[in-house]
DOSE-667067 format. One record per residue (C-alpha): z, x, y. Coordinates in steps of 0.02 Angstrom, whole numbers, plus 50000, padded with zeros to 5 digits. Each point is the difference from the previous one (the first is absolute). Layout:
// residues N
ZXY/...
***
This chain:
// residues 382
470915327150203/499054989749855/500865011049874/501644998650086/499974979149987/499275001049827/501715010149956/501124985750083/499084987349929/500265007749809/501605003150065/500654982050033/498954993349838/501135010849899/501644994050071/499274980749979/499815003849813/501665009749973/500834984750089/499074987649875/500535009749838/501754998850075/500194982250022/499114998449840/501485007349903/501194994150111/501524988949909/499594979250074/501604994850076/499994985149910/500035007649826/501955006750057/501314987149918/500994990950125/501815004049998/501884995150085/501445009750019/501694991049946/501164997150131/501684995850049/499984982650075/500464981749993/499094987249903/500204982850006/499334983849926/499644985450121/499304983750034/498784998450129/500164985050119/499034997150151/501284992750149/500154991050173/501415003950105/500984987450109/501644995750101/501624996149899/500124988350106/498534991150112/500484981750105/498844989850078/500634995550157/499584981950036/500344986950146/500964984849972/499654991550153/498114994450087/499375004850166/499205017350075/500595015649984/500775007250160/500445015249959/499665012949878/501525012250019/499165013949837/498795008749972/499165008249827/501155013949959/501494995550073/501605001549903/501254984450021/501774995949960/500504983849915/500224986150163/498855007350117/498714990250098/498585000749959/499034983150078/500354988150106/499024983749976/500074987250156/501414990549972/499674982950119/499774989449848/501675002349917/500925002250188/499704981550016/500184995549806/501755007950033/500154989550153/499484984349913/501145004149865/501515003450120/499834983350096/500014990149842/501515007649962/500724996250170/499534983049972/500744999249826/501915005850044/500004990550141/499734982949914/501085008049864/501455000950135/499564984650061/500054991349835/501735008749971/500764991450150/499274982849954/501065007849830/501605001150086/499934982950087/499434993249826/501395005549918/501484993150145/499284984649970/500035000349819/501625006950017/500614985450111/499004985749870/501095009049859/501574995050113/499564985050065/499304992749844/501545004949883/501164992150145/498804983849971/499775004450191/498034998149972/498734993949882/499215008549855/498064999750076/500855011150160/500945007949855/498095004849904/499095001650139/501205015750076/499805006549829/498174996849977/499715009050195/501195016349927/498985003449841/498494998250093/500335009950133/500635012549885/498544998549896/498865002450167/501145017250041/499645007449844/498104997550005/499735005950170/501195013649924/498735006049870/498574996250151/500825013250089/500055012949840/498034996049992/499815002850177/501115017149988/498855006449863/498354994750104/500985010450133/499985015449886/498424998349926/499065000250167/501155016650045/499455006849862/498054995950027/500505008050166/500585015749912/498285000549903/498885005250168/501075017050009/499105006949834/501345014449941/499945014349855/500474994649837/500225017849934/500385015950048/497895008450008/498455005850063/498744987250091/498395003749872/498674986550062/500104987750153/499304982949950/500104988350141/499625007250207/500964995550137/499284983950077/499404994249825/500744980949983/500824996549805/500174986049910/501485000949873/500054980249945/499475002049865/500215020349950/500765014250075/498625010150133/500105020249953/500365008350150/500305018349948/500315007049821/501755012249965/499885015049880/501535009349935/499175015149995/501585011549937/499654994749845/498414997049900/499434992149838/498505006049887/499314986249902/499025008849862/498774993249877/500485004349857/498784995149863/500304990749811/499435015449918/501565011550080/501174984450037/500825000449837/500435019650024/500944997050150/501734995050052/501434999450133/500535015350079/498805010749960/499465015050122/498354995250107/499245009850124/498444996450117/498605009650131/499294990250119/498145002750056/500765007650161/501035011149935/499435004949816/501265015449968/501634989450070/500764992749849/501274986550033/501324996449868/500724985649947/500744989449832/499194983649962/501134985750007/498734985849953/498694994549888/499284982350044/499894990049829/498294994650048/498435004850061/499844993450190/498354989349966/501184988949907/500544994350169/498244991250034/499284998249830/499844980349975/500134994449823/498534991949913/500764995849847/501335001149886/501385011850018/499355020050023/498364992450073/499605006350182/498414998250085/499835021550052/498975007449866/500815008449857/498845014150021/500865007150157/501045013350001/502104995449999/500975009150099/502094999550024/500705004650152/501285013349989/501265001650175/500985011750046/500705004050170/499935016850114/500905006850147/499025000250157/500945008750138/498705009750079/498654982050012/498795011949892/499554984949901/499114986250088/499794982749909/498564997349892/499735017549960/499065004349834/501455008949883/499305011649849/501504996949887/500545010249855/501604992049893/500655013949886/500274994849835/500465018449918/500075015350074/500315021649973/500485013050141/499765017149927/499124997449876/498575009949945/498164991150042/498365001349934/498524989250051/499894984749896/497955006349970/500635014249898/500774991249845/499174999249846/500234992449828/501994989549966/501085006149886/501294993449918/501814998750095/499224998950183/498955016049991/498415004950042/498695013149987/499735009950128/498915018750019/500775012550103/499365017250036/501025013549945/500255016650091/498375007649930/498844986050060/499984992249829/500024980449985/501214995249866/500774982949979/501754992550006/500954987549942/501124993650154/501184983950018/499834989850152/500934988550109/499484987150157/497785000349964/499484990050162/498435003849982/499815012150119/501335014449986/501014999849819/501855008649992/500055014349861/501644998549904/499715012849871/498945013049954/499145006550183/500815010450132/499714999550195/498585009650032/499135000649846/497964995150014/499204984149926/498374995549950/499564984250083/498954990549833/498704992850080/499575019450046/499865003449800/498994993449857/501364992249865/
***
């Protein structure tokens, strides 16, 4: 038995070393250069914008008139059509404002008609005076006196006249303070927040209360910050596409219809000085929003969602595409170096022309075929 484990032992020792000796000659992994095929594919070269998505259209939905909210006809979510209620604030205030209002007019067009038949006797008796005064039938005070009691009377008609206008529009106004507690749609949308609760009591003297805020959500806008380093590369109409965190192999396509002509901090940067002089620090970074709008049937895309926007400035289907990483030394003419192994293993370089280089991928114009292998150069001393 001793002799038999001795034999094992001796055994297993001499595998141990014949494994040694073989990962002692063994080729390190790392000492193989790094390669890429060339493919068929698109390239493209693009600015890089981070973006916020929102509504084409978004309406705060305020109250005109004060008192407490009755009742609160939406909810979050709901989709509404242009005139439909949404709140009814109580309306006892302007009920009797319209009441006032009506009784003053009342009172106004009945001193109005009143003062129009003190009109009508004013002007018999001027009309008799006229008579009786050119017959020599009556004096010339009674004559002056008829006359003087016409114009005034007259004169007394027409204010109460333009009283009764006033009073007409005081009429209308308080109708229309009426029509302010029924709160109605603006717009055609999608309730996205509720502001004010049923029961809440608003004050609109001196602003407008938010009740509930509108979305169109059919439609959104990307705002993308675009910044002074690419701004000058970009312009109208160009293709853009964006992922959202979400959904990160959606694309969404659109062309981008705006550029705003400054950077948004210009809005609340306070000048300090003389013209140019704003009180944000140079130092920060500028950025230019970029818009563009995108259909939104399906209500995929939510408001203030984080866009990862790409606006194409050039771009190749088809093309043949080697990883930027394997370009070497420029040539004249657009070409570059590249080494390519051959169909005996053997590295030998090339002289290629290239297209769109965005850094990443680089299209192959001349001078490499689909399927050919690269060296990548940081795999190679130069």
């Amino acid at each position: 038995m001793r002799r038999r484990g001795l034999a094992v032992l001796v055994g297993l020792a001499a595998i141990a070393a014949f494994g040694a000796v073989v990962r002692g000659v063994r080729t390190p992994t790392s000492a193989l250069p790094r390669t890429a095929v060339a493919r068929i594919g698109i390239v493209e070269d693009s600015v890089l914008a981070s973006g916020t998505v929102a509504p084409v259209q978004l309406v705060s939905v305020g109250a005109q008139a004060s008192g407490r909210i009755l009742a609160l006809h939406v909810a979050t979510g709901d989709e509404v059509r242009k005139g439909q209620l949404i709140a009814e604030i109580d309306p006892s205030t302007e009920k009797n404002a319209l009441a006032t209002a009506q009784a003053a007019l009342d009172q106004a067009q009945a001193s109005r008609d009143s003062r129009a038949v003190a009109l009508y006797q004013a002007d018999l008796v001027f009309r008799r005076a006229q008579v009786t005064y050119a017959a020599e039938a009556s004096s010339q005070a009674d004559y002056e006196a008829a006359q003087a009691a016409y114009n005034g009377t007259q004169k007394d008609v027409a204010a109460l006249a333009a009283l009764t206008r006033g009073a007409v529009i005081t009429v209308d106004t308080a109708r229309v303070n009426l029509g302010f507690t029924k709160v109605t749609a603006p717009i055609d949308g999608t309730v996205v927040a509720i502001v004010a609760t049923e029961g809440q009591t608003l004050n609109a003297v001196q602003s407008a209360p938010t009740i509930v805020k509108l979305a169109d959500l059919s439609t959104m806008t990307v705002k993308a910050q675009i910044s002074e380093a690419d701004v000058t590369r970009v312009h109208l109409g160009q293709k853009v596409y964006f992922t959202t965190l979400g959904s990160p192999d959606r694309r969404y396509y659109a062309t981008l219809r705006a550029v705003e002509p400054a950077p948004e901090s210009l809005a609340t940067e306070t000048p300090v000085g003389g013209a140019g002089a704003y009180g944000a620090s140079q130092s920060a970074a500028v950025y230019y929003n970029g818009l563009f709008d995108v259909p939104n049937p399906d209500r995929t895309l939510r408001p203030s969602m984080t866009a990862e926007v790409h606006i194409v400035l050039r771009e190749a289907g088809s093309a043949v595409v080697i990883p930027s990483g394997a370009l070497g030394a420029s040539q004249s003419g657009g070409r570059r170096t590249v080494r390519v192994l051959d169909a005996d293993g053997r590295v030998v370089n090339r002289e290629v022309k290239v297209g769109i280089d965005n850094h990443v991928d680089t299209q192959v114009l001349l001078g490499l075929q689909a399927g050919e292998r690269v060296l990548l150069e940081s795999s190679v001393a130069p």
